[in-house]
C-alpha positions as CSV (number, residue, x, y, z in Angstrom):
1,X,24.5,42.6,24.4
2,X,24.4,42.3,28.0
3,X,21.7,43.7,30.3
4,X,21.8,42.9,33.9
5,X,18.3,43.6,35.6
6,X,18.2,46.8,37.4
7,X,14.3,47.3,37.5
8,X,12.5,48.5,40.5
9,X,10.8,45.5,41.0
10,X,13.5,42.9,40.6
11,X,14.2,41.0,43.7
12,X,10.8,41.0,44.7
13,X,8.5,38.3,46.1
14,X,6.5,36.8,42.8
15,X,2.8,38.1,42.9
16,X,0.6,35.1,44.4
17,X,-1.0,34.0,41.2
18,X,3.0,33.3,39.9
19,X,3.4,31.4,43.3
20,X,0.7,29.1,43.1
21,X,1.1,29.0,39.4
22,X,4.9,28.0,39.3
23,X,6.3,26.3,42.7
24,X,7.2,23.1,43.5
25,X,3.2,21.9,44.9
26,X,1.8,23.0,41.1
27,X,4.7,21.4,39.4
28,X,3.1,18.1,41.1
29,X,0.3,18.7,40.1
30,X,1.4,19.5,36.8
31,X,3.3,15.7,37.0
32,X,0.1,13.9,37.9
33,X,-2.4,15.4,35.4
34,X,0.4,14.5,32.3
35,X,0.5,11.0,33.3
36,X,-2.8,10.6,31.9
37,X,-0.9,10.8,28.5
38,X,0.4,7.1,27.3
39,X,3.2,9.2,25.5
40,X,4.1,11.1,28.4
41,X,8.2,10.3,30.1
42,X,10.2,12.0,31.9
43,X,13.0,13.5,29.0
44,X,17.1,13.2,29.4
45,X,19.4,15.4,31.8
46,X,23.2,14.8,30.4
47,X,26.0,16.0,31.8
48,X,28.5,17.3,29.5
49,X,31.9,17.6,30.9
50,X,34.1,17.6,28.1
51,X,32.6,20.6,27.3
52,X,32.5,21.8,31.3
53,X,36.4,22.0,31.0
54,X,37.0,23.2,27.6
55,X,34.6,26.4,29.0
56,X,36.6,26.5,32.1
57,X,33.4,25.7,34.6
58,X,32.9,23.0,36.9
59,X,29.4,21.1,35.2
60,X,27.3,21.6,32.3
61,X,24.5,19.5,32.2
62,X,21.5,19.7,29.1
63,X,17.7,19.0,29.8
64,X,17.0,17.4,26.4
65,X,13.9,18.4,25.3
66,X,14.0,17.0,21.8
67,X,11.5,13.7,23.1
68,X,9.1,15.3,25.1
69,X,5.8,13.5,24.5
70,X,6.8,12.5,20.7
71,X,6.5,16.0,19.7
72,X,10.1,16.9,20.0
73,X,9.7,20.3,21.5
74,X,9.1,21.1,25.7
75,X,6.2,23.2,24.4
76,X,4.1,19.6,24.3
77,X,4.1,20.5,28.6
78,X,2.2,23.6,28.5
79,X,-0.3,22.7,25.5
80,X,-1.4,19.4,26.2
81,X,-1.6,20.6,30.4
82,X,-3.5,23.4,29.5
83,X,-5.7,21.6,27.0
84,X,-6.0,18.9,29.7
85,X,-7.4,21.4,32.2
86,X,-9.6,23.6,30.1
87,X,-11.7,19.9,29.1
88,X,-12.1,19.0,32.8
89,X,-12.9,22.2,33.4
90,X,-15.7,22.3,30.4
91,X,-17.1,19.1,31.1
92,X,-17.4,19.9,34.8
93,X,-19.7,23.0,33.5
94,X,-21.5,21.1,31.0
95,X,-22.2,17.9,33.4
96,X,-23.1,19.9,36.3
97,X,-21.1,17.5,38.5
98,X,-17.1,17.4,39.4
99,X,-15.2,15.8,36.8
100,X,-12.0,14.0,37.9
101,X,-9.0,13.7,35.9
102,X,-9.1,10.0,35.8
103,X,-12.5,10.4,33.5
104,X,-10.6,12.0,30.7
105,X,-11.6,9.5,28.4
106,X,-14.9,8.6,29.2
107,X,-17.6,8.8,27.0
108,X,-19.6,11.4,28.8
109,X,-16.5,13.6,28.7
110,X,-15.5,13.0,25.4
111,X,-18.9,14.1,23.9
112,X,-18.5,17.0,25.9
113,X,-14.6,17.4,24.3
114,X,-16.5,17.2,20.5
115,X,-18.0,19.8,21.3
116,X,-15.2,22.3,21.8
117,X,-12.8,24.0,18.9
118,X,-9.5,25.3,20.4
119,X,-7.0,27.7,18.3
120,X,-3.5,29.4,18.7
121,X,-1.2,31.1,16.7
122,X,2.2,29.5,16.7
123,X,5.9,29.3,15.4
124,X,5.5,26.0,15.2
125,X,6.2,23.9,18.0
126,X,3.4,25.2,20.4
127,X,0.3,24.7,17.7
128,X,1.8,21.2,17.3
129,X,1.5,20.6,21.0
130,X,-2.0,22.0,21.3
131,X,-3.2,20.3,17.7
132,X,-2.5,16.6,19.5
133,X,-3.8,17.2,22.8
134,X,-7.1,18.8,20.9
135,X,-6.7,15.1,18.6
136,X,-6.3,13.1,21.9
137,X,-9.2,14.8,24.1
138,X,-11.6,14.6,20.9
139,X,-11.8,18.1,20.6
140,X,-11.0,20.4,17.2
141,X,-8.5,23.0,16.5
142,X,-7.6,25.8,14.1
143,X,-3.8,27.1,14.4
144,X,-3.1,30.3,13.0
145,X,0.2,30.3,11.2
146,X,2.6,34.1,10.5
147,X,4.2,34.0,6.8
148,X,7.8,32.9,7.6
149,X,6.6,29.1,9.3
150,X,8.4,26.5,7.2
151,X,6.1,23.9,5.2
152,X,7.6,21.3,7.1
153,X,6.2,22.8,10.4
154,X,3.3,23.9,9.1
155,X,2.4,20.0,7.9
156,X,3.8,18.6,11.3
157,X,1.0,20.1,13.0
158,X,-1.9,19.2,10.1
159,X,-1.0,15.5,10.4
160,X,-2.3,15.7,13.9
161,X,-5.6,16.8,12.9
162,X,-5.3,20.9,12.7
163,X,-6.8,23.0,10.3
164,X,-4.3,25.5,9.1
165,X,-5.0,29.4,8.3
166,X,-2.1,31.8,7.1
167,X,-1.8,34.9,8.4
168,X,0.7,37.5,6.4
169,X,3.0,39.3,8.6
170,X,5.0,38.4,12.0
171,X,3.9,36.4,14.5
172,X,2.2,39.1,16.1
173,X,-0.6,39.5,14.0
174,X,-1.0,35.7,13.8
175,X,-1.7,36.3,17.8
176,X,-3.9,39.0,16.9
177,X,-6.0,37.3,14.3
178,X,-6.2,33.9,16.5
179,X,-7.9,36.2,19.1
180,X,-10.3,37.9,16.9
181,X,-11.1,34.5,15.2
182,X,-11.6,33.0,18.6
183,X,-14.3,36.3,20.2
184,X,-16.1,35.6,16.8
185,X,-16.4,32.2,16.7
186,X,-16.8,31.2,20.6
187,X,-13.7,29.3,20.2
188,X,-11.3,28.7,23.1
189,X,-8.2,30.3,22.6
190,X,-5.4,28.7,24.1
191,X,-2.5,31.0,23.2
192,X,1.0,30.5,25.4
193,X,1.5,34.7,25.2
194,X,-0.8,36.8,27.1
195,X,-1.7,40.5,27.5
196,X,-4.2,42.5,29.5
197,X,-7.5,40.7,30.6
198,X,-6.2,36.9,28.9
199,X,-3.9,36.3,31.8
200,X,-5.3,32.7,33.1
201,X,-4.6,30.5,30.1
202,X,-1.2,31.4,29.9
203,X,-0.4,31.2,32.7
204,X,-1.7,27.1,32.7
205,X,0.5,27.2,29.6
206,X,3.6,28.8,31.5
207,X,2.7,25.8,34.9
208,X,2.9,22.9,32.2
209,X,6.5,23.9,31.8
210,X,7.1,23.2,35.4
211,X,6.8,19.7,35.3
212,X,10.0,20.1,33.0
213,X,11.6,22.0,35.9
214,X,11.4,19.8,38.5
215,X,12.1,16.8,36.9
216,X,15.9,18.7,36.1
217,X,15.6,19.8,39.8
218,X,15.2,16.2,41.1
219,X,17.9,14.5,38.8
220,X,20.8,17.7,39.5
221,X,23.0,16.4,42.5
222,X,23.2,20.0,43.8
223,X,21.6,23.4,42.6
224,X,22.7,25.2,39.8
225,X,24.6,28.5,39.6
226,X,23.5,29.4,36.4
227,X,20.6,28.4,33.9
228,X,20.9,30.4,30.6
229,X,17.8,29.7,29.2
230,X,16.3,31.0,25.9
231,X,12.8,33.4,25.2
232,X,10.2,34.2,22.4
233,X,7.7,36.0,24.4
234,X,9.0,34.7,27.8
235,X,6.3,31.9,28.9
236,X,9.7,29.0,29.3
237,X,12.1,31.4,30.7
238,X,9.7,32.9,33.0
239,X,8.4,29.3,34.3
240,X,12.4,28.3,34.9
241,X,13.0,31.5,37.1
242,X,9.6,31.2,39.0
243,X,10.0,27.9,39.6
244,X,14.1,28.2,40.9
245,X,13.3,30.9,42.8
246,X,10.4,28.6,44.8
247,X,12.4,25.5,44.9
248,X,15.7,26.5,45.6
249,X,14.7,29.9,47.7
250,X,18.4,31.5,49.3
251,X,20.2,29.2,46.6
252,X,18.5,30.3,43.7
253,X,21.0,30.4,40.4
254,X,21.3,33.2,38.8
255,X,18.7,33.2,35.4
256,X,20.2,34.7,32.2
257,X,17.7,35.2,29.7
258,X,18.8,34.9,26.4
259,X,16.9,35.9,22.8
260,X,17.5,36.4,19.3
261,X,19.0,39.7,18.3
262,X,16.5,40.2,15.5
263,X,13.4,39.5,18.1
264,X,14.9,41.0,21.4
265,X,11.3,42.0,22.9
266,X,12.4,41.2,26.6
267,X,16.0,42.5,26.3
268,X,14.4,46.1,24.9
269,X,11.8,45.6,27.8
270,X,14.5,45.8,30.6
271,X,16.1,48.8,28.8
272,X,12.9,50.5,28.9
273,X,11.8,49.4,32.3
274,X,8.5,48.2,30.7
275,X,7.1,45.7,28.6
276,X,7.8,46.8,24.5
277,X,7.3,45.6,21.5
278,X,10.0,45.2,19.2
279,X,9.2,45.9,15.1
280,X,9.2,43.2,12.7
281,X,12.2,42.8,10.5
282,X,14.2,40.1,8.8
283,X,12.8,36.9,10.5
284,X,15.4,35.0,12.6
285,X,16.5,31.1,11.8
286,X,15.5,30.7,15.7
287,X,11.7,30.7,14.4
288,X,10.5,29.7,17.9
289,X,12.0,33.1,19.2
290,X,10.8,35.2,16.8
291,X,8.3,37.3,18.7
292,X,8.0,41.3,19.0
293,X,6.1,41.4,22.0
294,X,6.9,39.9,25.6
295,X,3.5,37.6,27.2
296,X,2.4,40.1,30.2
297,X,2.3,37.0,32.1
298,X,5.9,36.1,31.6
299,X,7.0,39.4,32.2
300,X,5.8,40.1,35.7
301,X,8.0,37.2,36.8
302,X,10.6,37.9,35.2
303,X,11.1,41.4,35.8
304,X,11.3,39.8,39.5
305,X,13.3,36.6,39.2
306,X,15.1,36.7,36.4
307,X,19.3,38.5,36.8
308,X,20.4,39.0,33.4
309,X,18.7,39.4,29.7
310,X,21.7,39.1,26.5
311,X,20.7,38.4,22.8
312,X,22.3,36.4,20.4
313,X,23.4,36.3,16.6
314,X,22.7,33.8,13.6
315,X,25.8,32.4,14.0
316,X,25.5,31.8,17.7
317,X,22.7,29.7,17.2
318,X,24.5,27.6,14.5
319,X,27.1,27.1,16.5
320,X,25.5,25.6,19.6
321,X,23.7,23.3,17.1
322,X,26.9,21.8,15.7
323,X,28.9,22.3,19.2
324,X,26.1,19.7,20.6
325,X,25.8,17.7,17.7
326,X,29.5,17.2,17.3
327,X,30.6,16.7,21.1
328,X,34.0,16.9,23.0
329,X,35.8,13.7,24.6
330,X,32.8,11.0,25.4
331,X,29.9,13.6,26.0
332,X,26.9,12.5,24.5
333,X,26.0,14.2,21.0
334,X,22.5,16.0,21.3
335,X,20.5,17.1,18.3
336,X,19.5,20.8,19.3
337,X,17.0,22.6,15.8
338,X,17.7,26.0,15.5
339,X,16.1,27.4,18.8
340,X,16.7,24.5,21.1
341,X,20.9,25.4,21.6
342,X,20.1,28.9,22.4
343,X,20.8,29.2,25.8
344,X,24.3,27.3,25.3
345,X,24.9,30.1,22.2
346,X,24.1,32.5,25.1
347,X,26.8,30.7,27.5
348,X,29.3,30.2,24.7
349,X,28.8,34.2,23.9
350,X,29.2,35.2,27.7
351,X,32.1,32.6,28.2
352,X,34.3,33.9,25.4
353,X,34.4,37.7,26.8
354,X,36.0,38.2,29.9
355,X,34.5,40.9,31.1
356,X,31.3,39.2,30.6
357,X,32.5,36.2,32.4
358,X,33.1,38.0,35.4
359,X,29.9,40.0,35.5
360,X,28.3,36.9,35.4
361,X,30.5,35.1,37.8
362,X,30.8,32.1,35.4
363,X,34.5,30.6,37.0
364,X,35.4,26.6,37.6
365,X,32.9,26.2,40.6
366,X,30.3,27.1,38.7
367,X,27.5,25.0,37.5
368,X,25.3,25.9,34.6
369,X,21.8,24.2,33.8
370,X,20.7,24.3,30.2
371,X,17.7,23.1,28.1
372,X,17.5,21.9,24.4
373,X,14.3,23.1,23.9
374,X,13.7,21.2,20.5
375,X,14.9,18.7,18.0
376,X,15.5,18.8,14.6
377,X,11.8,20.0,13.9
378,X,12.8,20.3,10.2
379,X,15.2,18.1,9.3
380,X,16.2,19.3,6.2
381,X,17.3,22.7,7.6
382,X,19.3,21.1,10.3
383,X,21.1,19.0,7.8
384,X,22.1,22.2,5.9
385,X,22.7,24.0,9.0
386,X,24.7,21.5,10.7
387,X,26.3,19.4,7.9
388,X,25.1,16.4,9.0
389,X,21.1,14.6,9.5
390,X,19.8,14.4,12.9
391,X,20.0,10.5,12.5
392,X,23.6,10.4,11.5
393,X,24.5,13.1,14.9
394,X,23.0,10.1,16.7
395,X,24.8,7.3,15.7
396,X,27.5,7.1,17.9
397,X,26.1,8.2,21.0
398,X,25.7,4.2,22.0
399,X,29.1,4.0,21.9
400,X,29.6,7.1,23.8
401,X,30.0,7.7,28.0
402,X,26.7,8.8,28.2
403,X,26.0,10.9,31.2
404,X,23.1,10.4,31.7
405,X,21.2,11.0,35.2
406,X,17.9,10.4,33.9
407,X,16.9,6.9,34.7
């Protein structure tokens, strides 16, 4: 359940694409080229210490996620960054001239955007991110969806302007077919898992998380000891270590990685000392994790940067749902959909063995950084998971002891 990382390579220096890619100067960068969104604001850190003491640690504090650009998911970061990028980048080429981020929406530019399709494959959350960036810039987009995405996710991302295509099987071979569609049809791929020779992408995906980072990294009043922080194919999880191990350097915390049992791709990667792909089974409720093969990209940091790598259960992830949604004392209530409380299921798991606790050094000085990944995508499944609509969860937070950092 536990793996700590023993591989040959851990503890080494990320390779210098993974520096510039993921420290504190591209995270900046990052900050800057997002502000060109209207929707784009800094999301919620709360401090929950209700919870804190009931664990037995000193602080646990959740980077809410569930707002991020409208779209209720962090994954908004690395789509609409990437997408933001890859136009410049195209109308730079077409225009013969140096196109500056401030021209996003000028006419020249945008004619330039029409002309460009984008796809992805996706559990959900990334597409949407990618579908209204593509609506925003003026460009099109295809998403390729596996056989288990819900209805409701699938028609969050065609009302902002994506044309759908079903793929039967895992999400794998939606991945597959979105690159096949995309070498065929001279579309742009823009996929947030990579693999040998479609690194770059990515890895602009993967840097759009970043800004995430440091924005938790600025409102903490001291570093973290621990981040649990959840993985499909590794592109968030890997941008969290890279980016602590730049910005906080000999007072890095220690990263626990932590998956779905039924999708456990990085978790049988450390095992083998290689990246693996898991087989397809019974699909997880943690849709967002359901992946069978770790991004190449993700994996070379961290292999390096990241200490531990645990799965969790079904029930595990329920639980975190309704453990945030139904707070201790006056901590704030937090709607977390069924991947977005998965790195609190992984601290509640560690916390209630001992032995675990101690291998991980979780004790009352420590303080462990979390995110909420996503909101209640699909409402109608958090309600029956949780017992209670995301609306309802809200209510009394007003009335609550909010603590909330975030100005």
């Amino acid at each position: 359940m536990l793996r700590l990382n023993r591989l040959a390579t851990f503890g080494r220096p990320l390779r210098p694409a993974d520096v510039a890619a993921l420290g504190p100067t591209a995270a900046q960068d990052v900050q800057r080229l997002l502000a060109l969104c209207p929707a784009h604001r800094a999301t919620a850190l709360f401090g929950l210490p209700a919870l804190a003491q009931h664990l037995r640690v000193g602080e646990v504090y959740v980077k809410d996620e569930s707002t991020r650009l409208g779209l209720g998911s962090f994954k908004a970061l690395g789509g609409t960054y990437a997408m933001l990028r890859l136009v410049l980048e195209h109308a730079t080429e077409r225009l013969n001239r140096p196109v500056l981020p401030r021209e996003i929406e000028n006419a020249e530019v945008r004619e330039v955007a029409r002309e460009m399709t984008v796809c992805c494959a996706t559990d959900g959350n990334h597409g949407r991110a990618v579908a209204a960036a593509a609506r925003f810039l003026g460009c099109s987009a295809v998403t390729f969806l596996h056989a288990s995405v819900s209805p409701k996710r699938a028609s969050a991302i065609e009302q902002r302007g994506a044309t759908i295509v079903r793929v039967k099987g895992a999400y794998q071979d939606a991945v597959e077919a979105a690159a096949r569609e995309a070498e065929q049809q001279g579309w742009t791929l823009v996929s947030d898992t990579s693999w040998s020779g479609y690194e770059r992408i990515p890895r602009l995906v993967a840097q759009g998380y970043t800004a995430m980072i440091r924005e938790a990294v600025t409102d903490l009043p001291s570093a973290p000891t621990h981040v649990f922080v959840q993985a499909g194919v590794g592109g968030l999880a890997a941008a969290v270590a890279g980016h602590l191990s730049l910005a906080y350097a000999g007072e890095k915390p220690l990263i626990v990685v932590v998956e779905a049992s039924r999708a456990a791709c990085l978790y049988e990667s450390v095992l083998a000392g290689r990246p693996v792909a898991v087989t397809s089974g019974e699909p997880t409720i943690m849709a967002m994790l359901d992946c069978q093969e770790p991004s190449l990209v993700a994996w070379q940091v961290l292999e390096r940067a990241a200490e531990a790598f645990m799965v969790v259960e079904e029930e595990d992830a329920i639980e975190a749902m309704r453990v945030l949604a139904r707070p201790l004392g006056r901590d704030p209530a937090i709607v977390a959909g069924e991947s977005g409380g998965v790195g609190l299921a992984g601290l509640l798991r560690a916390n209630g063995r001992p032995e675990l606790r101690e291998e991980l050094g979780l004790n009352e000085r420590s303080s462990v950084l979390l995110i909420n990944t996503e909101g209640a995508i699909d409402p109608d499944s958090y309600a029956q998971l949780v017992g209670a609509a995301p609306a309802d969860v809200l209510r009394d937070t007003g009335a609550r002891a909010c603590v909330t950092l975030r100005r």
